[in-house]
C-alpha positions as CSV (number, residue, x, y, z in Angstrom):
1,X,257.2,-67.0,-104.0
2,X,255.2,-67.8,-101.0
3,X,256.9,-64.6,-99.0
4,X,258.7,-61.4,-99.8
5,X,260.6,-59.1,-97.5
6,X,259.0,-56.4,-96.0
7,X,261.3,-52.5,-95.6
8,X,261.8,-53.5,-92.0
9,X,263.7,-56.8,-92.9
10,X,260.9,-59.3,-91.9
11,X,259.4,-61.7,-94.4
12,X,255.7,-61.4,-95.0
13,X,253.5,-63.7,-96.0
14,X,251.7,-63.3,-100.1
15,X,249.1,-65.6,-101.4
16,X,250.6,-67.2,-104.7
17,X,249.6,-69.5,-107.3
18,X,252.8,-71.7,-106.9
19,X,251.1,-74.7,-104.9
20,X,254.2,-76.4,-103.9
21,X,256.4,-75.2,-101.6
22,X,260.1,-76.0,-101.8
23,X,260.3,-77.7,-98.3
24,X,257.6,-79.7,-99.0
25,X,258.4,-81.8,-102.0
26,X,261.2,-83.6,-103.3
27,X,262.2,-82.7,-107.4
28,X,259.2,-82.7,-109.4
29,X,258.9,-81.7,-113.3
30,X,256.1,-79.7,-114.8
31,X,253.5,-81.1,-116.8
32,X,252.1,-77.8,-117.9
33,X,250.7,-76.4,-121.3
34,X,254.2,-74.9,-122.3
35,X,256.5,-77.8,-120.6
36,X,254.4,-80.2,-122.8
37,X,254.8,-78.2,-125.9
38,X,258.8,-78.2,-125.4
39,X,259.2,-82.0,-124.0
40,X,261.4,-83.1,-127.3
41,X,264.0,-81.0,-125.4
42,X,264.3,-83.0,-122.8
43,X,262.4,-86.7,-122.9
44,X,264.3,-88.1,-120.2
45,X,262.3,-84.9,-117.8
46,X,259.3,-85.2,-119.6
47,X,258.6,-89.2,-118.9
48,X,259.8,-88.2,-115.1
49,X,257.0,-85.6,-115.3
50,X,254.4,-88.0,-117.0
51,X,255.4,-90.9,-114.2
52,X,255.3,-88.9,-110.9
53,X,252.8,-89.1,-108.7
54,X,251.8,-85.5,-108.0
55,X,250.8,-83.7,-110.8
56,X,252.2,-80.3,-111.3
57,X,251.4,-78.1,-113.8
58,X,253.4,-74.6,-113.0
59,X,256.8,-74.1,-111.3
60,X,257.4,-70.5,-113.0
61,X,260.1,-71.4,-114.7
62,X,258.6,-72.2,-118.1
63,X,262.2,-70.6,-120.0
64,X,263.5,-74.2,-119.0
65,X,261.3,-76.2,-119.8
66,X,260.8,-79.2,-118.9
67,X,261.0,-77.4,-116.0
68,X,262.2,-79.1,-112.5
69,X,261.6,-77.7,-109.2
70,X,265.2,-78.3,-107.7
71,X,265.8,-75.5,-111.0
72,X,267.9,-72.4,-110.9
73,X,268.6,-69.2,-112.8
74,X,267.1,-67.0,-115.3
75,X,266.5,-67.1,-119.2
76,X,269.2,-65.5,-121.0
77,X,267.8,-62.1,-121.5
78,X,268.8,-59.4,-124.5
79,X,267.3,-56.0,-125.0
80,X,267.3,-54.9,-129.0
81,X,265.9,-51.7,-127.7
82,X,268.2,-48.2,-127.9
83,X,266.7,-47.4,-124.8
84,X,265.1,-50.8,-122.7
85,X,263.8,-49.2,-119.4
86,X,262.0,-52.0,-117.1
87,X,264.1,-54.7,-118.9
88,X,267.2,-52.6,-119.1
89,X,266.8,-52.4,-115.0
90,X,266.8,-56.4,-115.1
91,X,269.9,-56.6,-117.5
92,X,271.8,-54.9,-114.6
93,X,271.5,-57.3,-112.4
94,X,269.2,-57.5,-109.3
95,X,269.4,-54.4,-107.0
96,X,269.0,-55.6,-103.5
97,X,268.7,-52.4,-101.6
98,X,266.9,-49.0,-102.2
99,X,270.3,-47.2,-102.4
100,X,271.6,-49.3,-105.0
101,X,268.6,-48.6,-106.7
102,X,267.9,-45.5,-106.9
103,X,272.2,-45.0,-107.8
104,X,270.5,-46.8,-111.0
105,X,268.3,-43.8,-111.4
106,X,265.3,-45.6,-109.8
107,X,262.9,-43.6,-108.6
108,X,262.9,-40.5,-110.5
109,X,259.6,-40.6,-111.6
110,X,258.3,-41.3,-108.0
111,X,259.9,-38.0,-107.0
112,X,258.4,-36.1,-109.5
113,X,255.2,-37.5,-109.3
114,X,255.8,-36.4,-105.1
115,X,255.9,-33.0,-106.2
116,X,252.7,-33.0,-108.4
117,X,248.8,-32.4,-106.9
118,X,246.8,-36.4,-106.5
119,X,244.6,-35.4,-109.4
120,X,247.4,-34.1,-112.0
121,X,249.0,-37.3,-111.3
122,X,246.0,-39.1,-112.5
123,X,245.2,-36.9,-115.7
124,X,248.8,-37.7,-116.8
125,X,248.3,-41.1,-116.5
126,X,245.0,-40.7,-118.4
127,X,246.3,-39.1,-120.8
128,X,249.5,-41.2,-121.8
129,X,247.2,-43.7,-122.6
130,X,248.8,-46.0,-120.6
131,X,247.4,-49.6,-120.3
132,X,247.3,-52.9,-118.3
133,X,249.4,-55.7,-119.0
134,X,246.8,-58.7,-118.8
135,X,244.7,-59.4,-122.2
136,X,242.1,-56.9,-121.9
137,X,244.5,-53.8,-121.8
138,X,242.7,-52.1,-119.1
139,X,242.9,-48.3,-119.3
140,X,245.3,-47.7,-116.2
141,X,244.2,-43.8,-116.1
142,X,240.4,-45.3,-115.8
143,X,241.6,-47.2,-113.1
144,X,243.8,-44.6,-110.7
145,X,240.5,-42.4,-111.0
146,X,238.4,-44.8,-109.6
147,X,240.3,-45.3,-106.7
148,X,241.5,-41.5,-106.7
149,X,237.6,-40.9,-106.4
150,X,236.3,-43.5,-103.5
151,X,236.2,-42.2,-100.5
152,X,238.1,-44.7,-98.0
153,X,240.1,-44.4,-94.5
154,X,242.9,-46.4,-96.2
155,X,243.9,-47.9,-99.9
156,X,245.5,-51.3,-100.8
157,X,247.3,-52.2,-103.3
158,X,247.1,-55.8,-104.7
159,X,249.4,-57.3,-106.8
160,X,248.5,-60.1,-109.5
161,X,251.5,-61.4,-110.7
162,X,250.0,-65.1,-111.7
163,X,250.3,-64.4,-115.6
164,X,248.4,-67.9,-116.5
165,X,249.4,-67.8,-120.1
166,X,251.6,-71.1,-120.7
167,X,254.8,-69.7,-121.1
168,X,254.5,-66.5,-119.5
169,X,256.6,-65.5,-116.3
170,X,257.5,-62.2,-117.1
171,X,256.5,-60.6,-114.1
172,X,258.1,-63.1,-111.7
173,X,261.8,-61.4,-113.0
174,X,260.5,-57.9,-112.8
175,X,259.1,-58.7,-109.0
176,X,262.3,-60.3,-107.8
177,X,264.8,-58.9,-109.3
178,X,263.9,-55.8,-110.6
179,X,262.1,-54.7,-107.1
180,X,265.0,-53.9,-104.3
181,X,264.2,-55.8,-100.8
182,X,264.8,-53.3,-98.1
């Protein structure tokens, strides 16, 4: 997660909280919070994690827990919902191109929102009542106004997709493989 592809094809450089990179380490196991609450699952990965040397404590894959860093794949994943829409995108499959995505229907709401004034755009998200992910449950309307409001040359948007909570790594799936590439 230390890079994603850019639209022109060229890998970019992201800060991220994984501190190990996988060219520089051989196979490590987690010692995290949520590894150490599931180590009767695996002992034989958990001593390995307790005797190495370097001490690592989050290789986002906590669904596999005790989780190794030479570790592949996804959790199995199942919606219960009639209609799942951000995790119905991710049952698919990855798209890996903006025409395979938007075939999927992606999109649509980016072209209507195209069509609407800045400032309409922002009530509706005010008014949904929409909020943040994280703990506090931010008010997302409060927070497009106050950047619809500064006056700036340019805008930046930074994403924050270290979730901290033991256990939590929802937001790596729906950045790689809900997310196209190109």
């Amino acid at each position: 997660m230390g890079a994603h592809r850019h639209a022109s094809g060229n890998f970019q450089n992201t800060d991220s909280f994984y501190h190990l990179s996988a060219e520089s380490h051989c196979e490590q196991f987690c010692r995290g919070t949520a590894c150490f609450v599931a180590r009767h699952m695996n002992l034989g990965r958990w001593s390995a994690a307790v005797a190495g040397k370097q001490r690592v404590y989050c290789l986002g894959q906590c669904f596999q827990s005790p989780a190794s860093s030479l570790d592949a794949g996804c959790p199995k994943m199942e919606s219960h919902s009639r209609e799942p829409i951000i995790l119905g995108d991710i049952l698919q499959g990855p798209c890996r191109s903006l025409a395979a995505y938007s075939a999927r229907g992606g999109y649509r709401g980016l072209r209507q929102a195209l069509d609407m004034p800045r400032q309409e755009i922002v009530k509706a998200v005010e008014v949904s009542g929409l909020r943040g992910r994280g703990g506090a449950g931010f008010p997302t309307g409060k927070k497009w106004r106050t950047v619809a409001d500064q006056r700036a040359p340019g805008k930046f948007v930074v994403a924050n997709a270290d979730e901290g909570d033991p256990g939590a790594y929802i937001d790596r799936f729906l950045i790689e493989d809900a997310a196209p590439l190109d």
